[in-house]
TIPARO-666327 format. One record per residue (C-alpha): x, y, z. Coordinates in steps of 0.25 Angstrom, whole numbers, padded with zeros to 4 digits, always signed. Example, Ala and Ser with C-alpha at 12.3 -4.5 7.8 and 13.67 -1.06 7.14 Angstrom:
BEGIN
+0049-0018+0031/+0055-0004+0029/
//
This chain:
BEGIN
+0025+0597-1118/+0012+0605-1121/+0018+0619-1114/+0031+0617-1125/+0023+0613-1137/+0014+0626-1133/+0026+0635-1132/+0033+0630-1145/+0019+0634-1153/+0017+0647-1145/+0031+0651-1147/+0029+0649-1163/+0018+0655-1164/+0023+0667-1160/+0033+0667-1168/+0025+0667-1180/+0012+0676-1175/+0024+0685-1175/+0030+0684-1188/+0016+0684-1192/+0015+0698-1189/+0027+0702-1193/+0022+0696-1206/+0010+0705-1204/+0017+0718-1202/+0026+0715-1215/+0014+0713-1225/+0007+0727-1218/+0018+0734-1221/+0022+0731-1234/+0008+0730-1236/+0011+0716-1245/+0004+0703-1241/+0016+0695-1248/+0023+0698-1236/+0015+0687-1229/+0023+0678-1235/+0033+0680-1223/+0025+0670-1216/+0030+0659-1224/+0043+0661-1214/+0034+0656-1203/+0036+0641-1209/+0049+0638-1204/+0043+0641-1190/+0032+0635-1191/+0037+0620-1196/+0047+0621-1185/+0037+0623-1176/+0031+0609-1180/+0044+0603-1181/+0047+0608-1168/+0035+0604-1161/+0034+0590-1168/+0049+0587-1166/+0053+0593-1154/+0039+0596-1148/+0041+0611-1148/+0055+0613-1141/+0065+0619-1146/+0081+0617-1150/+0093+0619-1143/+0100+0628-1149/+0092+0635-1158/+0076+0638-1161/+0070+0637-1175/+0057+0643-1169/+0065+0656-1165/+0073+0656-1179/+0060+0653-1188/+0053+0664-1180/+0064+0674-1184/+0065+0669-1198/+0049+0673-1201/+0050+0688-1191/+0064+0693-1197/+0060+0695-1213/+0046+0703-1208/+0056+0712-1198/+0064+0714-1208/+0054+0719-1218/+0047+0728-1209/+0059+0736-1205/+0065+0736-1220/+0049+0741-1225/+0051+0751-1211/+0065+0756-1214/+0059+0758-1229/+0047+0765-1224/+0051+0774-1211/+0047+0787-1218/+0032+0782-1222/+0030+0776-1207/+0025+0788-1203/+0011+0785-1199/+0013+0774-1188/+0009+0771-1175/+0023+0770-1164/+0021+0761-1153/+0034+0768-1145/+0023+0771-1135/+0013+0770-1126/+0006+0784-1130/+0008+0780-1143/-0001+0766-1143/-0012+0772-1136/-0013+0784-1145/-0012+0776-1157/-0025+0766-1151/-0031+0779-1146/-0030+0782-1159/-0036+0769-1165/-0047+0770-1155/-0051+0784-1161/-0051+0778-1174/-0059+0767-1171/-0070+0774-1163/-0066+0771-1150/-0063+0755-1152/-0052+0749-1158/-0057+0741-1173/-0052+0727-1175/-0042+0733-1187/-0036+0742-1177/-0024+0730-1171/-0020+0729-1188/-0021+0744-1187/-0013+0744-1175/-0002+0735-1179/-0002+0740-1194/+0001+0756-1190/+0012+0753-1180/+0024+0759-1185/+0033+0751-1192/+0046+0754-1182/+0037+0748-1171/+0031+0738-1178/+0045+0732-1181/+0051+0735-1166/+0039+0727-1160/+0041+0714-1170/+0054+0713-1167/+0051+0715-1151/+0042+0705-1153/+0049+0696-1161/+0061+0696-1151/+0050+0695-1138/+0046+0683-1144/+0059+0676-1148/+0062+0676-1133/+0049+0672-1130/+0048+0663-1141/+0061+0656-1135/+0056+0655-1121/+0044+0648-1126/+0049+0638-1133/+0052+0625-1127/+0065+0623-1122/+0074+0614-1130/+0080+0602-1126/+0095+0602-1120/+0091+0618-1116/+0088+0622-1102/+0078+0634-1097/+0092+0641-1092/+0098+0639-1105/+0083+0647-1110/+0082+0657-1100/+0096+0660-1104/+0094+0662-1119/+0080+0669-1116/+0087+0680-1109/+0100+0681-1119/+0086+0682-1129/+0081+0693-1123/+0095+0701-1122/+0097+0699-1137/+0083+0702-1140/+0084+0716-1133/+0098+0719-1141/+0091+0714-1155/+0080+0724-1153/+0087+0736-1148/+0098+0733-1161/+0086+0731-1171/+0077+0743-1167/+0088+0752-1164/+0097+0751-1175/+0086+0752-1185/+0082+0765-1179/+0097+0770-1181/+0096+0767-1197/+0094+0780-1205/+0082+0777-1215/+0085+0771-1229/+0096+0762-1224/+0088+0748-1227/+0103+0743-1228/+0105+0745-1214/+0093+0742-1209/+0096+0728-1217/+0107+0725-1207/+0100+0729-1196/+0090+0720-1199/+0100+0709-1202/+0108+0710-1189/+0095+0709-1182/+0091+0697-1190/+0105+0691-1185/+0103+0693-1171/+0088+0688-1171/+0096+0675-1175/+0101+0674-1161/+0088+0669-1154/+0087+0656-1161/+0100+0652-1157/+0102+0646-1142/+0117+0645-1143/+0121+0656-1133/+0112+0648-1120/+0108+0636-1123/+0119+0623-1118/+0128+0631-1110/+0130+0621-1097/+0144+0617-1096/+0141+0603-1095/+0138+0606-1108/+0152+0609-1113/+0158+0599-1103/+0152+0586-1112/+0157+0593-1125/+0168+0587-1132/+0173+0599-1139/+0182+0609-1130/+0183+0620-1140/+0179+0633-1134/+0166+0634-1144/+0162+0621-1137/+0165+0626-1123/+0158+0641-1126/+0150+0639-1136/+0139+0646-1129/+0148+0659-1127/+0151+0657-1141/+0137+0658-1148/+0133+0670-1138/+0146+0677-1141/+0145+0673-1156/+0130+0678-1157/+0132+0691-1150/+0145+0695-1159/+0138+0689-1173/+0123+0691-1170/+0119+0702-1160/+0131+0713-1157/+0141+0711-1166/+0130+0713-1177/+0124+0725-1168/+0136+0732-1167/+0139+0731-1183/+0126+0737-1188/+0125+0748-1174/+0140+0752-1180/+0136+0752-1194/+0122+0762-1190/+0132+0772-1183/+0141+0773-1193/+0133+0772-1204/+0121+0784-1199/+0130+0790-1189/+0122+0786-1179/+0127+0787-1164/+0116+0787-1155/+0118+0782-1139/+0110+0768-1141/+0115+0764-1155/+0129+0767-1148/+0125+0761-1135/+0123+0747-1142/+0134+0748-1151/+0145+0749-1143/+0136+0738-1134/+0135+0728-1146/+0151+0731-1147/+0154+0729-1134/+0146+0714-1133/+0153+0710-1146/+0166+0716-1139/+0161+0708-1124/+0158+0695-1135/+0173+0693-1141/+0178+0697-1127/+0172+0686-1123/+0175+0677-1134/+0190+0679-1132/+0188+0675-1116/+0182+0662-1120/+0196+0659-1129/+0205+0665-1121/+0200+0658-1107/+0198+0645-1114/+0208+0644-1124/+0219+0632-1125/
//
């Protein structure tokens, strides 16, 4: 009982330490301490942390995690507004520190410790953070941000009617989506041409609607068979209601969304490089591979 009440604090106090420095970042850059107000979307989290440890002594539900959903609720709005103040300020980021390398670290704190006459000052970690360029500064939040949701899910006791199976399974299906969502987010943004906050709007937004994936456990959690064999109802949504959510959430929340906005970067900016073709016609294919399968489930189960 101790090890779960431990895990569900840890777990939320990562989130927020997390959203705190998101928080930090967005008041750094717009150079406004108003922006600290952002934490006032740590609440929600933070009385369901109570709730859930009173009321349920830290586990969580079965089929969807308030923790997870709070967490993205007070990360989303600072992503967004550092990659709209990014997108806005490509042409003044000139003088930044890039963290693509190994070189390029150890220069950069060679650098720092030349400065400081051979010993690093206690300013320096602010320094440090506050030079990083912006492009990085943004790809390693949302790295983090997506480490941790998986993490953050494996940390969290186990809810009650849902097996370690059942866990294991989602963790991985977490991990696979996690991996696309990145590569869609970093990628595409990079494809945009500069002034186009519009498209760079819509990117964020699909991004935003696949994030909402992970605090849903509909696509793992209560798929034993025994399970359909004591439900009243025959309908095939009852009999595959887990096929459904997966097939539903991959066409309306990860590719079929993909797909759309990779399409519209092509046409719109003549834009036909190998990987954002390569993943196009992959998005296309698993929407394709998705209604396939669809039509198998009424067609081999059909009256």
């Amino acid at each position: 009982m101790l090890v779960k009440f431990i895990c569900a604090v840890v777990t939320r106090t990562l989130f927020i330490l997390v959203s705190l420095i998101g928080v930090w970042r967005v008041t750094w850059v717009k150079n406004n301490n108003l922006y600290w107000f952002l934490t006032i979307l740590y609440l929600p989290l933070v009385v369901e942390m109570i709730l859930t440890l009173r009321r349920r002594k830290g586990k969580d539900y079965k089929w969807f995690s308030p923790a997870i959903l709070f967490f993205l609720i007070s990360i989303i709005p600072t992503i967004w507004i550092l990659e709209l103040h990014r997108q806005k300020n490509k042409s003044s980021d000139t003088k930044c520190t890039n963290l693509d390398s190994s070189e390029s670290i150890q220069a950069f704190l060679d650098e720092r410790r030349n400065l400081s006459n051979g010993s690093l000052s206690e300013q320096d970690p602010l320094k440090f953070l506050s030079s990083v360029c912006a492009n990085d500064w943004i790809l390693a939040l949302q790295q983090i941000v997506l480490i941790l949701l998986i993490v953050g899910k494996w940390l969290l006791p186990i809810a009650g009617g849902v097996t370690r199976d059942e866990i294991s399974q989602l963790l991985l299906i977490f991990v696979g989506t996690a991996a696309d969502i990145l590569e869609f987010i970093s990628e595409t943004l990079a494809d945009v041409a500069e002034d186009s906050t519009p498209f760079v709007c819509i990117i964020l937004a699909v991004w935003t609607l696949s994030m909402l994936q992970f605090p849903l456990h509909f696509s793992v959690v209560n798929t034993k068979p025994e399970d359909f064999c004591e439900s009243q109802d025959d309908s095939l949504i009852a009999k595959f209601r887990t096929d459904m959510w997966d097939i539903a959430g991959t066409i309306f929340l990860q590719d079929g969304p993909f797909f759309v906005v990779r399409l519209a970067v092509m046409i719109s900016f003549s834009d036909f490089h190998q990987m954002l073709v390569f993943f196009t016609i992959k998005n296309f294919l698993v929407v394709l591979i998705s209604i396939y399968r669809l039509w198998v489930i009424w067609i081999d189960n059909k009256p």
